[in-house]
C-alpha positions as CSV (number, residue, x, y, z in Angstrom):
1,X,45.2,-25.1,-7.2
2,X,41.9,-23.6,-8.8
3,X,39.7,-25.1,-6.0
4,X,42.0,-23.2,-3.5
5,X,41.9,-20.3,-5.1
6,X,38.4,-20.1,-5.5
7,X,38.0,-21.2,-1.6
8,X,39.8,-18.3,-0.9
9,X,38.0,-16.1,-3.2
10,X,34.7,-17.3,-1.7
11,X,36.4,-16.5,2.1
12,X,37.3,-13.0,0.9
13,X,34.1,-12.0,-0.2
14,X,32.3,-13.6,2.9
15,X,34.5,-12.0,4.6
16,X,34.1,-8.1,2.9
17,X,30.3,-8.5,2.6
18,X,30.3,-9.4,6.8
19,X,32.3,-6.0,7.5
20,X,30.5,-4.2,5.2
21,X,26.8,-5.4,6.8
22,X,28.7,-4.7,10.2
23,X,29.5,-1.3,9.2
24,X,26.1,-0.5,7.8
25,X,24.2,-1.7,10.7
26,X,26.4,0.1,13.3
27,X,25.1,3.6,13.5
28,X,27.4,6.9,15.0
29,X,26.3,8.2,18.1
30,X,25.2,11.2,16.5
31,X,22.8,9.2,14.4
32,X,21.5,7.0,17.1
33,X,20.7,10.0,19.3
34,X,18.9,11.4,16.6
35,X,17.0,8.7,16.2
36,X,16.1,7.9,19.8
37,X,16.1,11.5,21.3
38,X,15.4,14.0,18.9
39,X,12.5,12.0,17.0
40,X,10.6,11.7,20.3
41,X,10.0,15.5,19.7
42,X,7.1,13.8,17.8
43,X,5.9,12.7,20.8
44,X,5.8,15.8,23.0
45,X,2.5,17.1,22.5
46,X,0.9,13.5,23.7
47,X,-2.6,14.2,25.3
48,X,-5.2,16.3,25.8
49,X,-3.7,19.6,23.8
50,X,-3.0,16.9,20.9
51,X,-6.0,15.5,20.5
52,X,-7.8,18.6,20.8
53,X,-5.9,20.3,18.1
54,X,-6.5,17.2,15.8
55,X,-10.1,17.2,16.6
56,X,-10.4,21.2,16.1
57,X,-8.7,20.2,12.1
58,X,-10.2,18.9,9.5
59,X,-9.2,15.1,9.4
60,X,-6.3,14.1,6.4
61,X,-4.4,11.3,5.6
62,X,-1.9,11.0,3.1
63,X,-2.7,9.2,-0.1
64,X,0.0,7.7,-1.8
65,X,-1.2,7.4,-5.1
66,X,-2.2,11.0,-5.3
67,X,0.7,11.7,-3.6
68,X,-1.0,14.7,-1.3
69,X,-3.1,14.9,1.4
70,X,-7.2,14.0,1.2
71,X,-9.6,14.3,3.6
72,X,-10.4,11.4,5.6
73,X,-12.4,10.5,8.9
74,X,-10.9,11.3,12.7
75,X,-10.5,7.7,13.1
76,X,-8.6,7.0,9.9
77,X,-6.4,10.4,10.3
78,X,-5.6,9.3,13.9
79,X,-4.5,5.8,12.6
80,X,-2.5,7.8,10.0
81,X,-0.4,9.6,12.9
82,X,-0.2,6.3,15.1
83,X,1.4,4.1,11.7
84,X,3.5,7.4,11.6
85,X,4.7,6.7,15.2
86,X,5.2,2.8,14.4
87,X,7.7,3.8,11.7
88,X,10.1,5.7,14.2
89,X,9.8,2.8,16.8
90,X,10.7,0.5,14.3
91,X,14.2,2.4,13.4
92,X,14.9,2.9,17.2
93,X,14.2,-1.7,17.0
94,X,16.6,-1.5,14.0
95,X,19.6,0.2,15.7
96,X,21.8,-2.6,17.3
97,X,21.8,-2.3,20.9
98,X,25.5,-2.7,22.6
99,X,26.7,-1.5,26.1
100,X,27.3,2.3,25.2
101,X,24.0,2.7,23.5
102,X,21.7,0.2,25.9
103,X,19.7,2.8,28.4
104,X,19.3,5.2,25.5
105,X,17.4,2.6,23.2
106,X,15.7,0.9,25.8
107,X,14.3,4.6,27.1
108,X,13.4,5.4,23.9
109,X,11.6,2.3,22.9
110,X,9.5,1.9,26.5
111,X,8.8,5.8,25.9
112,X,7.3,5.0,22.2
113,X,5.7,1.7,22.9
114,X,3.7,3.4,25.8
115,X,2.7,6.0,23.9
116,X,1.7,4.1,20.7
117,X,-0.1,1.3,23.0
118,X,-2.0,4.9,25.0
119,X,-2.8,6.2,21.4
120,X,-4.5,3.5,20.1
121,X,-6.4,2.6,23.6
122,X,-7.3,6.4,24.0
123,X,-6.8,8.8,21.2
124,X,-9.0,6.2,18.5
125,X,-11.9,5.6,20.6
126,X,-12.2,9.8,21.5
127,X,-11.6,9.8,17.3
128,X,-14.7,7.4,17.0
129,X,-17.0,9.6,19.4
130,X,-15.8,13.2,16.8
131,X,-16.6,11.3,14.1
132,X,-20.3,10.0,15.4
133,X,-20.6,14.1,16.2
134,X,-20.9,13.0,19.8
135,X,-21.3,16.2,21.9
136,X,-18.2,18.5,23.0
137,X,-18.9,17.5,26.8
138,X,-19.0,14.2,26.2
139,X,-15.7,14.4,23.9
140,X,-14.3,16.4,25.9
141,X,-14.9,14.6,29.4
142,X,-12.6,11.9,27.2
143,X,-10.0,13.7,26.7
144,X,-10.1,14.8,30.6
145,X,-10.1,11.2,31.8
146,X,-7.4,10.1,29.1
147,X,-5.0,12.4,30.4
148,X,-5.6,11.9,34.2
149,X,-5.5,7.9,33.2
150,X,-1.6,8.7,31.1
151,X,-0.3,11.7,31.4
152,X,1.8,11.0,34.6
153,X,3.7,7.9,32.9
154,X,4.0,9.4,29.9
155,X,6.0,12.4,31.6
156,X,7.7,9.9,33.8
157,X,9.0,8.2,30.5
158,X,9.6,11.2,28.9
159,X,12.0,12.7,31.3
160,X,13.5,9.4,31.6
161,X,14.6,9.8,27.7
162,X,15.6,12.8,28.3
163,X,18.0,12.5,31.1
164,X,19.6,9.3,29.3
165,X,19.6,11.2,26.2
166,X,21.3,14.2,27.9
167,X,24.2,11.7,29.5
168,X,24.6,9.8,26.0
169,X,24.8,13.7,23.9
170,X,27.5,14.7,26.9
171,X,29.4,11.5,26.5
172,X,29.5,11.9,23.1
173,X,29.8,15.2,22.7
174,X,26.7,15.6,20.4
175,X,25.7,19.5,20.4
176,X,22.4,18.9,21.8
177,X,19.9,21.9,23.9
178,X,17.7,20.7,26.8
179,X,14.9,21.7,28.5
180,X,14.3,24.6,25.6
């Protein structure tokens, strides 16, 4: 009688602990959109204007053992934002994917993957040149060919997030603004 007992015990707990992992990993629509559409606002400044605002700053990463912001190189600052960027993609790989919420995470994730993968191709290597003190021409004729080589896709991607992001917010009836 004990040994059954404690069988079913064992089964019940299983049990509890599976629904509530279930229930954890399962995210509202609300939260998922957030996560997938309304952190890609990070994202909206890709290119040319971006980098040129970074490079125009002095460079800073955060420093976790001082707990504040320190000057650093470009390159270093530049890897800061990318990791930055890594950390959001990795929530949107965290949510679990299911028919409702399928277009919306895959949308999101080709969106951050592309520009993560551009980033580190483009945005380091025009770091590098800033912190050499290569001349503004020459830094500058990067940023020109970086966009001309991205932009387009990066747009493309980005209004595909949107449009799935505006169908998912409708369906769902998430108060979301567009276009703004």
């Amino acid at each position: 009688m004990k040994k059954i007992l404690n069988t079913a015990i064992l089964f019940l707990v299983v049990i509890a602990g599976s629904l509530i992992c279930t229930s954890c990993s399962n995210l509202s629509p609300e939260k998922t959109f957030d996560i997938a559409v309304l952190n890609s606002n990070l994202l909206s400044r890709f290119g040319g204007k971006e980098i040129s605002n970074k490079l125009e700053s002095e460079p800073q990463v955060y420093d976790e053992n001082q707990k504040k912001m320190i000057p650093s190189s470009y390159q270093d600052a530049f890897k800061y934002d990318i990791s930055n960027l890594e950390i959001q993609l990795k929530k949107i790989n965290e949510i679990t994917e299911d028919d409702d919420n399928k277009d919306l995470l895959q949308a999101s994730k080709d969106l951050f993957s592309y520009v993560i993968a551009k980033q580190k191709e483009g945005y380091l290597p025009i770091a590098k040149m800033k912190d050499e003190k290569r001349s503004p021409e020459q830094i500058q004729k990067a940023i020109a060919d970086f966009d001309a080589a991205t932009q387009t896709e990066a747009d493309s991607k980005f209004a595909k997030l949107m449009a799935v992001g505006k169908a998912y917010a409708e369906k769902h009836h998430i108060d979301a603004k567009f276009g703004i």
